[in-house]
C-alpha positions in Angstrom: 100.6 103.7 86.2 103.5 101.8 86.2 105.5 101.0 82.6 105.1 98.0 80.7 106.5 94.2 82.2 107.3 92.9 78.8 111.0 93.3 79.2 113.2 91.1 81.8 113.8 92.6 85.1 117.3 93.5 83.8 116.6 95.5 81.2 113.4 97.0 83.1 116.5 98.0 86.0 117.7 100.5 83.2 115.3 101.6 81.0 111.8 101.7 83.5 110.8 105.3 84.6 112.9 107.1 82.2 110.8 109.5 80.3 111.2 112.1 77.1 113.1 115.2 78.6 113.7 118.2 77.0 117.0 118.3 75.1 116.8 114.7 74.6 118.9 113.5 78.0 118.9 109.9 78.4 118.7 109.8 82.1 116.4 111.9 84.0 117.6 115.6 84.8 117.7 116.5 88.4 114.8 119.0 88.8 116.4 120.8 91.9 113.0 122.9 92.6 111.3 123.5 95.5 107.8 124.6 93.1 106.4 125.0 89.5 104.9 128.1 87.8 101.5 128.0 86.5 101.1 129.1 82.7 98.2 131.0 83.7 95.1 130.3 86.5 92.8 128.0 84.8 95.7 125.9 84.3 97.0 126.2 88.0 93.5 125.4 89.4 93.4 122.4 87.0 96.5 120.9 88.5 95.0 121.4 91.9 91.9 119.6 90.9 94.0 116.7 89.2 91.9 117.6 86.2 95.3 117.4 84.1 98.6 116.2 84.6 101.8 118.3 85.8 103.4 119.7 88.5 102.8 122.3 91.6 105.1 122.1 94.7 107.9 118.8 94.8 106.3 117.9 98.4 103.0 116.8 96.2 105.1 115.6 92.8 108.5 116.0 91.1 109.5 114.8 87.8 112.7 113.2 89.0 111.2 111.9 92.0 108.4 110.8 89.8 110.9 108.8 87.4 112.5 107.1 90.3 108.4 105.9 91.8 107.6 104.4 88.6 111.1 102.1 88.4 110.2 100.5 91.4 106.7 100.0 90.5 108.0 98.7 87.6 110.2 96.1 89.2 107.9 94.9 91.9 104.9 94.6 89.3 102.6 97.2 91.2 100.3 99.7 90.2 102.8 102.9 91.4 105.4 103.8 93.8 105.9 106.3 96.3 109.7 107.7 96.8 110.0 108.5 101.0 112.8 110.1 102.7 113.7 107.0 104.6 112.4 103.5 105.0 110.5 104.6 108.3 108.9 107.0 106.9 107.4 104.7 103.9 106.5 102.4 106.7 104.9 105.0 108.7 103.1 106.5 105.4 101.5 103.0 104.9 100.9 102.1 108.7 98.7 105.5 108.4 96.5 104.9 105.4 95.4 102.0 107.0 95.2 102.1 111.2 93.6 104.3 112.7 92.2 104.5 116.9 90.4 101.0 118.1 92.2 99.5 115.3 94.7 96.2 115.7 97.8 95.2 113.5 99.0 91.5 113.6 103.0 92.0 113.4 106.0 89.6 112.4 108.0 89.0 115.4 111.0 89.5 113.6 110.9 92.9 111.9 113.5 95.7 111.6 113.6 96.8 115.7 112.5 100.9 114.5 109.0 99.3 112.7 108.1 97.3 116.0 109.1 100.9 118.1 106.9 102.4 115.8 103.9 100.7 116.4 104.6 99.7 120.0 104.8 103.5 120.7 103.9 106.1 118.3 100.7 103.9 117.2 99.8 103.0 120.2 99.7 106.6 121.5 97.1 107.1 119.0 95.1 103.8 120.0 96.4 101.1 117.8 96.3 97.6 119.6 99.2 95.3 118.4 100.1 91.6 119.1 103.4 90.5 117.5 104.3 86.5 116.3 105.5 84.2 114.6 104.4 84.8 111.3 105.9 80.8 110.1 103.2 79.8 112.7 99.6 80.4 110.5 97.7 79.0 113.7 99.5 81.5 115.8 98.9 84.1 113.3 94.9 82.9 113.0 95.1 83.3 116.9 96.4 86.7 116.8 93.6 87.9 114.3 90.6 90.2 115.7 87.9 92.0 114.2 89.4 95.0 114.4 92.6 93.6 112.7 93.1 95.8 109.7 96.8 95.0 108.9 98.9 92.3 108.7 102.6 93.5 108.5 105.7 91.1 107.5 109.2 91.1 106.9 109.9 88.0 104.9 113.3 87.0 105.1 113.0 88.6 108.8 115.4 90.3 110.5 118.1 89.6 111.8 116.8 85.7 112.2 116.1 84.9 108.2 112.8 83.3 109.1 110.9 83.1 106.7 107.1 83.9 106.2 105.0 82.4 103.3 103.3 85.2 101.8 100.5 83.5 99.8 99.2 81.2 102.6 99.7 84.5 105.1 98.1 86.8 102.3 94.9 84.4 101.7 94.5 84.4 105.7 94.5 88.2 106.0 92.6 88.4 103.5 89.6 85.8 104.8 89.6 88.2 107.9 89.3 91.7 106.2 92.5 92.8 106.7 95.2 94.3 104.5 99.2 92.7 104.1 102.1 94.8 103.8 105.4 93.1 103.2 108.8 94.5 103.5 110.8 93.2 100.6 114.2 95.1 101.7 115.9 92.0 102.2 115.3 90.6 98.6 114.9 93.5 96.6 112.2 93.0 93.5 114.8 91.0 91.7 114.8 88.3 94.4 110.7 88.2 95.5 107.7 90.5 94.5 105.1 90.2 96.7 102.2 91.0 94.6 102.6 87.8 92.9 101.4 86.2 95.8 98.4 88.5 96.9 100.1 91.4 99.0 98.6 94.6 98.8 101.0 96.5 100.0 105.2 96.3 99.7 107.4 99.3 101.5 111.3 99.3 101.1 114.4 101.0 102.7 115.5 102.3 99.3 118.9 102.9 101.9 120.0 99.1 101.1 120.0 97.4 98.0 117.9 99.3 95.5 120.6 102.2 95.9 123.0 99.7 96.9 126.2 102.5 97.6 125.7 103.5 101.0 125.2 107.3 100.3 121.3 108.2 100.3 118.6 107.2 103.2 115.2 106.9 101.2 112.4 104.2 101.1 109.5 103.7 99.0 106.0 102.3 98.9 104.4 100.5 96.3 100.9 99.5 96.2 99.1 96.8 93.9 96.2 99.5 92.2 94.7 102.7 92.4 92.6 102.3 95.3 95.7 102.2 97.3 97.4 104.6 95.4 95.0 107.7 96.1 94.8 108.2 99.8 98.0 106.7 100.4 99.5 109.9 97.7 97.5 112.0 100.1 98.7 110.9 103.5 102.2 111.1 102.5 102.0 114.8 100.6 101.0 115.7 104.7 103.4 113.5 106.6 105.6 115.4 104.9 108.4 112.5 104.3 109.3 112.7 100.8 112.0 111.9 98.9 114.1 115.2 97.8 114.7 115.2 94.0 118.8 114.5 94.3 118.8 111.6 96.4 115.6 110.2 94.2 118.5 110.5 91.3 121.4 108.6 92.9 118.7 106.0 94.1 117.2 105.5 90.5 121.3 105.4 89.5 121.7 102.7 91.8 119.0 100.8 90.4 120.5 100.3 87.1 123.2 97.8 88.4 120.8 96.3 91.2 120.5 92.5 89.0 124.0 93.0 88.3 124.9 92.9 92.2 122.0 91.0 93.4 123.7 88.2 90.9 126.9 88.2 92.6 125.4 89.1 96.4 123.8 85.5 96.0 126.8 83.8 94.6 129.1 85.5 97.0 126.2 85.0 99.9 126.0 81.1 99.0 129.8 80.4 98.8 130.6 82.4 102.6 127.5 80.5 103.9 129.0 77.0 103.2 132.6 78.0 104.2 130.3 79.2 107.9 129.3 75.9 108.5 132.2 74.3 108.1 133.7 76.7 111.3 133.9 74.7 114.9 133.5 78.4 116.1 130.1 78.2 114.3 126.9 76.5 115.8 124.8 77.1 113.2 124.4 79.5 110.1 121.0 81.0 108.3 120.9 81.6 104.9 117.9 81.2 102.5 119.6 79.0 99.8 121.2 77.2 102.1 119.6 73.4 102.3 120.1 73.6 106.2 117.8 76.4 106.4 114.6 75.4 107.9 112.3 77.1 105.2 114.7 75.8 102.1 112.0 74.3 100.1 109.9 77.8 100.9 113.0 79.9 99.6 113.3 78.1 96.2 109.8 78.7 95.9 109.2 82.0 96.7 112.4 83.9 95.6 114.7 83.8 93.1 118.0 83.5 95.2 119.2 83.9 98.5 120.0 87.7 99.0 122.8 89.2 100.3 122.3 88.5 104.1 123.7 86.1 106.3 122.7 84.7 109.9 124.9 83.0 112.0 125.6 81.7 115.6 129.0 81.9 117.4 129.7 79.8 120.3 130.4 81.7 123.0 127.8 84.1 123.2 128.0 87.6 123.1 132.1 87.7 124.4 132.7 85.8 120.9 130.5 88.3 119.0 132.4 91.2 120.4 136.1 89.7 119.6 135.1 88.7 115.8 133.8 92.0 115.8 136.9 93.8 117.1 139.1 91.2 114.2 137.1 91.9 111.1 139.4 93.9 108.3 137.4 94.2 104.9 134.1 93.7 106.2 132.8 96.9 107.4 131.8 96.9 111.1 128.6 98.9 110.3 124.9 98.3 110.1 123.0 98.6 106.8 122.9 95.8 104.4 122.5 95.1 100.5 125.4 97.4 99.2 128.5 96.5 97.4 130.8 96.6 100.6 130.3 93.8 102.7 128.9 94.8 106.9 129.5 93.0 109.5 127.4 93.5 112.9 126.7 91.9 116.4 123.0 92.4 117.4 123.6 91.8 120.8 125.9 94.1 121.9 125.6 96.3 119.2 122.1 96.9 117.8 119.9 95.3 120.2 122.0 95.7 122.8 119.1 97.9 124.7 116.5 95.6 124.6 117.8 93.3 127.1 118.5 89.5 127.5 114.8 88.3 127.9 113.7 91.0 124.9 116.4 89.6 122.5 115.4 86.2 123.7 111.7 86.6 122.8 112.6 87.9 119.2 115.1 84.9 118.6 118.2 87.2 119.4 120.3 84.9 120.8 124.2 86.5 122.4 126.2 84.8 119.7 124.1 85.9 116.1 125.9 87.7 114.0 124.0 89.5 110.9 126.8 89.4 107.7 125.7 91.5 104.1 127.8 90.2 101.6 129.1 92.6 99.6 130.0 92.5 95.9 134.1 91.9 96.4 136.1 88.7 95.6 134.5 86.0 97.9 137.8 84.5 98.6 138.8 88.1 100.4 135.6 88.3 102.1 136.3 84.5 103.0 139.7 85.1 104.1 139.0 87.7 106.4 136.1 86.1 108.4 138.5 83.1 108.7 141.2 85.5 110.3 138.8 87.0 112.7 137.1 83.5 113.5 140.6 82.5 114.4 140.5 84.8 117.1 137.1 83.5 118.1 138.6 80.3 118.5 142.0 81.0 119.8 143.6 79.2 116.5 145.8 81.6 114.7 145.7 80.4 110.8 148.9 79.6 109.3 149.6 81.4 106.2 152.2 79.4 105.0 149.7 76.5 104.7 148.7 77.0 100.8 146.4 74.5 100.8 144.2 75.8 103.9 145.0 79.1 102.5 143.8 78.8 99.1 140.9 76.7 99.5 138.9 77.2 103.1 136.6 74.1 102.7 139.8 72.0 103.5 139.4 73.2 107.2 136.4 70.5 108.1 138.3 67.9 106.3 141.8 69.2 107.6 140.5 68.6 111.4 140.6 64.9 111.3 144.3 65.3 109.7 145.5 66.6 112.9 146.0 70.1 110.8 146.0 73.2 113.4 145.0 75.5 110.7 141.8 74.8 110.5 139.2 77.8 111.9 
């Protein structure tokens, strides 16, 4: 169903899903209706029996919805796409064509905290069996795996941590066992990593984060590698009732025009903050994909294209530190979210996994000083500047401004330190 993958991802970002409308627009209208009158009843019972094409009530099908599912099947390479009104509810609508009671799912341990809530509650109300790990660990993931295993779910980079998972060698293990993969891709977007290349049947997205990429619609999407997915996963969301309402599908398919433009400069911007992190005393360590201290390098320059827009990072001093970076930051955005043009800062600890506890957050890798950093399209030197401020407060070393040459160029602060220079953050 999906269009043709003979143009480069960056023209496909434009031109996919865009059909012939009448009056010739070149984007696709906004077909603000609820339902679709029949020409006559032969031709309403036909679209009820998918006999034909066309269109009855926007809960089952809408054409600007429609446009927007098959640009993002487009882009991942998959058979079709279905627009959900939030990234839960994608996750949910493919969690549900797959599991159902006496059934087990084999789950990342570091996933988005909402998808393991959903299966750690709603699902296991209804008699799904879970066991969550570390999906870089295959013999821990061949451990986890039952007879009754019927999904494998990963979140590859993971969140918040940035571990990552290998999708073919996880894919081929599922798949030895029975069982079906789904992969969230929010992190990397179809630009950075599709999935299917490496055997996934299944990818969902938080359209919310970088596909829109402006931090004004809440939508996700599925997108499933052929028909046989397709079909009774269409069905389970037309009841689930979670679709994606016709204007938001047009601001998200809007937002997907630019998306290689600011992936580009997410991952230059991303690389350049990541080095100026580990040069910061007030840094233990920092996670970021491209990075060649990340643990997974060699698996990140093989599996994606770039290193997204998401940075980890560790602040001595636990979670007191996190809090008074926090409470410093000026053009970073103290918000969650992640992937759009404005950069967000956040403190898992005492902010969004602040609930869970000490030993929870310890179990999932949470440790009191991580801090999860999107980088944001602006000038990296403003974005650098103002972590450097707030890290000063961090480490109780106010910068001096009127030292150009720390100033202008923050990699001078590791070699400043052993010049006796008190600028350095």
């Amino acid at each position: 169903m999906n269009e043709s993958h003979d143009y480069a991802p960056d023209t496909q970002a434009v031109h996919a899903g865009i059909d012939h409308y009448e009056f010739g627009p070149v984007v696709p209208p906004i077909y603000q209706v609820s339902t679709f009158a029949f020409e006559h009843a032969d031709h309403g019972a036909a679209l009820f029996a998918n006999r034909q094409p066309g269109y009855i009530y926007s809960r089952m099908g809408n054409p600007t919805v429609e446009a927007l599912e098959k640009s993002i099947a487009t882009l991942e390479g998959g058979y079709a796409a279905l627009a959900c009104a939030s990234g839960m509810a994608a996750i949910h609508t493919a969690l549900s064509a797959f599991l159902q009671a006496g059934d087990h799912i084999v789950c990342g341990d570091a996933l988005y905290g909402p998808t393991c809530t959903l299966v750690e509650t709603v699902f296991a109300k209804y008699g799904v069996e879970s066991t969550f790990v570390d999906t870089d660990d295959l013999d821990a993931v061949r451990a986890a795996l039952r007879p009754n295993t019927k999904v494998v779910y990963v979140e590859t980079p993971g969140n918040p941590t940035l571990v990552l998972t290998d999708l073919e060698a996880i894919t081929k293990l599922a798949h030895e066992h029975g069982a079906v993969v789904i992969c969230d891709n929010t992190f990397m977007s179809p630009v950075l990593q599709q999935p299917f290349r490496y055997g996934v049947d299944v990818v969902v997205h938080s359209l919310t984060k970088a596909l829109n990429g402006h931090a004004d619609v809440i939508g996700g999407a599925v997108v499933v590698r052929d028909e046989a997915h397709y079909r009774p996963m269409r069905k389970i969301l037309n009841h689930l009732g979670g679709v994606l309402p016709p204007f938001e599908s047009f601001l998200v398919h809007r937002g997907i025009k630019t998306l290689p433009l600011r992936i580009e400069r997410q991952c230059t911007n991303g690389l350049q903050v990541a080095e100026f992190l580990e040069l910061c005393p007030a840094v233990a360590w920092v996670r970021y994909p491209y990075l060649p201290s990340h643990p997974q390098y060699e698996l990140a320059r093989r599996q994606m294209r770039g290193g997204g827009p998401v940075i980890s990072f560790e602040l001595r001093g636990g979670i007191e530190a996190g809090k008074n970076m926090m409470s410093h930051v000026r053009l970073c955005a103290l918000a969650v979210s992640l992937g759009g043009v404005e950069s967000l800062i956040q403190h898992p600890a005492s902010m969004t996994h602040a609930s869970m506890g000490a030993d929870a957050r310890q179990r999932a890798h949470i440790t009191d000083g991580l801090v999860r950093l999107s980088v944001g399209i602006e000038n990296v030197q403003d974005v650098i500047n103002d972590l450097k401020l707030a890290l000063s407060h961090v480490t109780r070393l106010a910068p001096d401004v009127t030292c150009e040459e720390c100033r202008r160029n923050p990699a001078i602060s590791h070699q400043a330190r052993s010049n006796g220079c008190q600028h350095a953050v």
